[in-house]
N, C-alpha and C positions, 0 to 999 in steps of 0.2 A: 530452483531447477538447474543453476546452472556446477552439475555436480560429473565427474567422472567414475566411471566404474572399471572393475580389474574384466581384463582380456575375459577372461575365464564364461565371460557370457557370450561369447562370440560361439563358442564348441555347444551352445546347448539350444542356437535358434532353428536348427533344420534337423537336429541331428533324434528326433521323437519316433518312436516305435518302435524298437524290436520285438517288444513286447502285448501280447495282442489286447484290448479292454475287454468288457463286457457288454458293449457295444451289441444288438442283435443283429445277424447277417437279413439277407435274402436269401434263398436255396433254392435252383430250378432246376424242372426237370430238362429242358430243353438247351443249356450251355452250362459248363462247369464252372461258373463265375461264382464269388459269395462276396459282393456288391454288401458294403453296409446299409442298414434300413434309411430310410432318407424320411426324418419326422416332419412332420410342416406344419405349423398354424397360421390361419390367416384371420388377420383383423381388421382391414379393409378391403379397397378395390386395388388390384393391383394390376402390374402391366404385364403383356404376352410377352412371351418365354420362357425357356427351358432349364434350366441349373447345371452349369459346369465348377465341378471340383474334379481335384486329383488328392484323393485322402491317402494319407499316409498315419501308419503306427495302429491301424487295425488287426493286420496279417497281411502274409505276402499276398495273398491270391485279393485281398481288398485293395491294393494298389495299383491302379491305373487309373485312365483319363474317361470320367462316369460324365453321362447327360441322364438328368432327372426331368420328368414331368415336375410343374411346381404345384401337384397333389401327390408328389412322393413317391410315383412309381417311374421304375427306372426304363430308361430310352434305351439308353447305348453302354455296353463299356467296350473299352479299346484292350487292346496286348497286356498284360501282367508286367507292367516293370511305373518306375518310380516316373511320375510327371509333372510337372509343372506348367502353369500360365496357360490352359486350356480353355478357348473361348473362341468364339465367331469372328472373324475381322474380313477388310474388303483386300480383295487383290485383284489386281484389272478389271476391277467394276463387277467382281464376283463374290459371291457370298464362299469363306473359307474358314473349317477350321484349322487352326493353328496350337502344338503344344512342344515343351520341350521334355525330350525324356534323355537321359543318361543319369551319372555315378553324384549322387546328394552326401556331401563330405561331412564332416562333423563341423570341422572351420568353419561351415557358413556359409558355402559357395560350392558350384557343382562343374562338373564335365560333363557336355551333353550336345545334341543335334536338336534342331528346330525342324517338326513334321509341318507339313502343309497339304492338308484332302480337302476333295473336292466334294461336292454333296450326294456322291456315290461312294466316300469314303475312299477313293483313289488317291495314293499318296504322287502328288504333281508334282512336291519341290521336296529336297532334303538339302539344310541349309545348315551348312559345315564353317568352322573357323578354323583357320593351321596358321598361326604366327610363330614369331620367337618366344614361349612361353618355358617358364618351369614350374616345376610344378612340386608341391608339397616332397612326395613320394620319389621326385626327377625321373618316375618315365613317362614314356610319351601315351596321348592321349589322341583317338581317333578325331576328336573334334571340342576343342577349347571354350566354345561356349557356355558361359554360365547359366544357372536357371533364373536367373533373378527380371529379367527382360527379353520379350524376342515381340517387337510391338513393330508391325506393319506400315510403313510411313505412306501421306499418299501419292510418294515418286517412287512407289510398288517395289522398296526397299523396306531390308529387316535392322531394327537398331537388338542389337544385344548386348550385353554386361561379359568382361569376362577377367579373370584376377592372376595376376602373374606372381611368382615368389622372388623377391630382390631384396640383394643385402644391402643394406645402409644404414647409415650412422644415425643410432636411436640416443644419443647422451642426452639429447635437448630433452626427452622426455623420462631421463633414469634410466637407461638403456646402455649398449656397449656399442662401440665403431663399429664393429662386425655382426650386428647384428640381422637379419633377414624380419620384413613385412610385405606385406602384400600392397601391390601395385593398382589400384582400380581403375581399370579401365571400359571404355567405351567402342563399339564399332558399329559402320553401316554397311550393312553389307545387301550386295546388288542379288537378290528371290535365284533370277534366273541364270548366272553365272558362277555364283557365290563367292566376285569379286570383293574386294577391299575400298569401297567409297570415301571411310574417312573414319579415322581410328581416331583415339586421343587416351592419355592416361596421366595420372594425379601428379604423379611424380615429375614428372616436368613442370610442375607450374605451384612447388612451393613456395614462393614467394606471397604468389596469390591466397592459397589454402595451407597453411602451415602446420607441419605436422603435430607443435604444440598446440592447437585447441580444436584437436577432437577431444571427443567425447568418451570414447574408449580408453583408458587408462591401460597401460604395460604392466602385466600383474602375471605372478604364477612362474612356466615357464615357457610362455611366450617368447616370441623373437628369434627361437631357433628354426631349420629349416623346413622342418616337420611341421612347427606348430608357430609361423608367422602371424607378425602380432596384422590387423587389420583398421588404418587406421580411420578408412574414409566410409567402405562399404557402399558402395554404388548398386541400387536396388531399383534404378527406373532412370532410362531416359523419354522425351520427348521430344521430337520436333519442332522449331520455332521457326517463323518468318526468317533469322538472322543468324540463325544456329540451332540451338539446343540447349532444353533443362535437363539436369541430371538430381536423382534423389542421393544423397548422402546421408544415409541414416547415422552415421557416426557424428555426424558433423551437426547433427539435426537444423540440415539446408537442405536447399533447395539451388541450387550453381546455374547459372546464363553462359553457357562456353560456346563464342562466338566460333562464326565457322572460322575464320585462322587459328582457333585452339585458346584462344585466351577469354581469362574469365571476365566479362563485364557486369557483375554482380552477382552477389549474394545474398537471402533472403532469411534469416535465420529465424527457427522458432521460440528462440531464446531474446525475452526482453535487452535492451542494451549491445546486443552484437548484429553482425551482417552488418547490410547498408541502407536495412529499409527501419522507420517507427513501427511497430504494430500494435494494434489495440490485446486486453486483455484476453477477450475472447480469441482469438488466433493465437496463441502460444500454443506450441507442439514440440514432441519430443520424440526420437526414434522413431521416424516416421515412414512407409513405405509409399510408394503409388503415386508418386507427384505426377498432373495430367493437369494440359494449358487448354483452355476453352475463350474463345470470344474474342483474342490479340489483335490489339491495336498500336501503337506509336506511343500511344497515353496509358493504355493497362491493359489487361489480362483479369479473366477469373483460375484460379490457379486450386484443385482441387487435390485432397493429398488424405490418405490413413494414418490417423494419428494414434501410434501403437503408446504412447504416454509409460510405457513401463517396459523393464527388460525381467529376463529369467530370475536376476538377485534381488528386483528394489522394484516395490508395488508403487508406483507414484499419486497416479490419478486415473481414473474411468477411461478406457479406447472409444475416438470418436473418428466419425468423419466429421472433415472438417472444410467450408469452401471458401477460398477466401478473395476477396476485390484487391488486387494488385494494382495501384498509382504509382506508376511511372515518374510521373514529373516531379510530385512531391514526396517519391519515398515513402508512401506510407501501406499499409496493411489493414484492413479491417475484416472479421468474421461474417458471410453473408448468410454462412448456414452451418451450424455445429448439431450432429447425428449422433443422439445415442437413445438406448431404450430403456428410460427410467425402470421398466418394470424387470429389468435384465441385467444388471449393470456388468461388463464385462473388462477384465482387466486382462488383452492381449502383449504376449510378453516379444514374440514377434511376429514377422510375415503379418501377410493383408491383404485389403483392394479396398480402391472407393471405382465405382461404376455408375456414369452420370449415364443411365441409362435411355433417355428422352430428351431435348430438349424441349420437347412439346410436352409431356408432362412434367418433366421435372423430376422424376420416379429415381432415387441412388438405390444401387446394389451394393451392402458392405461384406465383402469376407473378412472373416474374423482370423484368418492365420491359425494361430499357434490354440486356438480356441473354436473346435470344431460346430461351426457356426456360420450359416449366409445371414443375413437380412434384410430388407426392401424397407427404404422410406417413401413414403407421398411428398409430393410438391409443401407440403406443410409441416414437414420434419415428425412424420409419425410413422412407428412401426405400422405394414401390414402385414407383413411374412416373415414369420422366422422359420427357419429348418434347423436341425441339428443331426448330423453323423456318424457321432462318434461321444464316447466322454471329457469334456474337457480339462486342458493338458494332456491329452494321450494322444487324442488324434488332431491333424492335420492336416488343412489344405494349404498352400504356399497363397495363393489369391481365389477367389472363389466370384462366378458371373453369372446372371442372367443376358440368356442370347435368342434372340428370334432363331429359328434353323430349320430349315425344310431339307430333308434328306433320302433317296431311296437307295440303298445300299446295294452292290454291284454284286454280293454274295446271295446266294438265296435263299428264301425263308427255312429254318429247322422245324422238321417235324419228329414227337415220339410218339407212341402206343403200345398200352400195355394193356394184356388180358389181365380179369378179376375176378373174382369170384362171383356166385349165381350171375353167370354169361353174360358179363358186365364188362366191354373195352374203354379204357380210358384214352386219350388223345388230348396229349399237348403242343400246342405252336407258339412259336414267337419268331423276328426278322429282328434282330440287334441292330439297333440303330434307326430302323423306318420310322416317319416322324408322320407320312399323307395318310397311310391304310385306314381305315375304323371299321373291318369284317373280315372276316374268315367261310371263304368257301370251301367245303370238307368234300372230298371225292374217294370212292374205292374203287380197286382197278383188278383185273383177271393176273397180271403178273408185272414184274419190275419195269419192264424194259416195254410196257403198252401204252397204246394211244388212245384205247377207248375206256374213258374211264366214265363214272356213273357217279352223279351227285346225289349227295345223301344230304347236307343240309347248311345254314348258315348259320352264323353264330358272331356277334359283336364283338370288336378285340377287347380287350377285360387286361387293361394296364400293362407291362412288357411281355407276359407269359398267360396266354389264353385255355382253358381246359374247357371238354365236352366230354361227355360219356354216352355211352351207346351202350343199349340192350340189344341182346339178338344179334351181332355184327356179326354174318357170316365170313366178308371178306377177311384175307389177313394184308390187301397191299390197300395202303391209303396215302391220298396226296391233297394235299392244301394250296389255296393260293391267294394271297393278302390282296385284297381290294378296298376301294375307296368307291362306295355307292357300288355299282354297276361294272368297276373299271378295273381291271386284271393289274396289281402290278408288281407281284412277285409270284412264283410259281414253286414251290418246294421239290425235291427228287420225292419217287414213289420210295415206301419203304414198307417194308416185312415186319410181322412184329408172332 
């Protein structure tokens, strides 16, 4: 395992799509969205919620931030632009989503904002980074944060990732004095201000993490200012009792950087280095999504995506992986290793591992670079897989099941269209409603009236509901999403 690879794979882990698959869409008549098909088989019982991806490398119009039902038909999608880390999290004891969207580079790292709605889809917080940053291209950028983390802490603070371009002396690694890499860096940043709580980044603390043993080898024509070599790759922080874990996928660690900024351990996936033993089963390579569950004084369960392979060199099978972190003795053991014999998947990068319950025990893995979710049982077995895309073509950056109750602040879409032998067609849908289960259909005298006449109901039928009608004399109709008995969107009247 213990092997380096040339730069040249850093340019090819985000950098997927221009090109669209053959992937089939969705097509509706009621939003101009074309949302890829979301496949789903289910092998067990599995647990409530919904499917958040941001796929990318379908087409432009298949990028943005999508909630699925987890029988495949689609909830919500957001704006047309490129997203990442899109999932449910708490903010002052509120259920919120949270995604980040801006510019996904080739390097491996992006410039972006962190959205925050509310369960009317009301954007509450837009959550900005402005430091001293440069940047590949050296101009400036509306807001520095990268894609790779924007994780809600619960002192109702954002941690995010973000990479700066700096020249230093790469010789140690076959490199020149003047040469330029990339900075990894960390911030907390305060929801409601979007002050600076507490930054840190690698390059200060080479002593502790040296830039001889990453994992990324200096290859190609890395190093210059365009195309910095990146030597740590910081793809997930976490909050600790005493600091913070940060993921270094270059490093293939897992870092303990205490709050005065210095490291007080290392965890590596690789037999023989770091500072802890680990067993066989816990060995991991390129790894994304490191998340602390259970910390005590004595250990930690420490949960992480084990991507085991990069874009040039197939290693071993992508797992989750959980593992029992001892403290006092330094050591590692595997307590739960996720993969789906009857699937084997070799993710080259990007991920998520999602301890979705601690009461059932239920992980969500997104497969990254491998357009793929899937659900394990408390017994490490598939129930669910989905799939959106072909894989290597398309992408999701991390992929979640999330509980989320939503009634959207826009109001439901209505169409209608005449058809042949006196046949109207009528399509509705409310993008995003999560309560409704009916459709009460009304026609009215003219646009702008109040008395309008019901003609009949009809159950909502997955994101996009149709009805047809013989005989429809009117031409103005209006819909309104309910739940049982219970009004709770009302469409405008509309002409057809």
């Amino acid at each position: 395992m213990a092997r380096r690879f040339l730069a040249t794979c850093t340019t090819l882990l985000l950098s997927l799509g221009a090109v669209a698959d053959n992937w089939p869409f969705v097509t509706l008549a009621t939003a101009p969205f074309v949302p890829p098909e979301l496949h789903v088989t289910k092998s067990g019982e599995t647990d409530p919620g919904y499917i958040f991806i941001g796929p990318r490398g379908n087409q432009d119009q298949g990028t943005a931030a999508l909630i699925y039902s987890d029988d495949g038909h689609l909830v919500y999608q957001g704006p047309t632009e490129v997203a990442a880390n899109f999932k449910v999290q708490k903010l002052f004891n509120e259920d919120v989503i949270t995604f980040w969207a801006g510019n996904m580079m080739k390097l491996g790292f992006g410039y972006g904002t962190v959205h925050i709605l509310d369960n009317t889809y009301q954007e509450i917080y837009t959550v900005r980074l402005q430091d001293n940053f440069v940047s590949p291209e050296g101009d400036h950028q509306e807001s520095y944060i990268d894609l790779h983390e924007s994780h809600i802490t619960t002192r109702n603070t954002l941690l995010v990732t973000a990479y700066n371009v700096t020249q230093h002396d790469l010789t140690s690694i076959g490199g020149k004095p003047d040469d330029y890499m990339l900075d990894g860096m960390f911030y907390e940043i305060d929801i409601a201000t979007n002050e600076i709580v507490f930054s840190w980044n690698a390059l200060n603390h080479l002593d502790e993490i040296p830039l001889e043993k990453s994992k990324q080898g200096l290859g190609g024509d890395f190093g210059t200012h365009e195309k910095p070599w990146d030597a740590y790759h910081i793809n997930s922080v976490n909050l600790l009792d005493d600091g913070y874990i940060i993921s270094l996928r270059h490093y293939w660690s897992g870092i303990h950087v205490r709050n005065d900024g210095s490291v007080a351990w290392q965890l590596s996936g690789e037999k023989g280095a770091g500072d802890f033993e680990i067993d066989d089963n816990a060995i991991f390579s390129w790894q994304h999504d490191i998340r602390i569950y259970n910390q005590t004084s004595e250990g930690m369960v420490l949960n992480l995506f084990n991507n085991a392979n990069t874009p040039t060199d197939e290693v071993a099978p992508t797992t989750g992986l959980s593992l029992g972190v001892d403290l006092v003795n330094r050591k590692v053991s595997a307590l739960r290793v996720l993969s789906d014999d009857g699937d084997v998947i070799h993710s080259v990068s990007q991920g998520s591992f999602q301890l979705m319950s601690e009461q059932t025990n239920h992980v969500f893995l997104g497969y990254g670079s491998i357009a793929k979710v899937k659900e394990y049982d408390a017994n490490n077995n598939q129930v669910l897989s989905a799939q959106f895309g072909e894989d290597n073509a398309v992408a999701s950056y991390r992929g979640y099941k999330c509980q989320w109750k939503a009634t959207p602040f826009w109001k439901p879409a209505l169409v209608a269209q005449r058809a042949p032998d006196d046949l109207t067609r009528v399509w509705m849908s409310w993008n995003g409603a999560t309560e409704y289960d009916n459709w009460a259909i009304y026609s009215a005298p003219s646009l702008d009236s109040d008395d309008t006449k019901f003609l009949k109901t009809v159950e909502r039928a997955g994101f996009e509901t149709r009805v047809d009608f013989t005989g429809l004399k009117s031409s103005f109709l209006q819909v309104v999403a309910r739940k049982g008995d219970i009004p709770l969107g009302t469409s405008e009247i509309i002409t057809f």
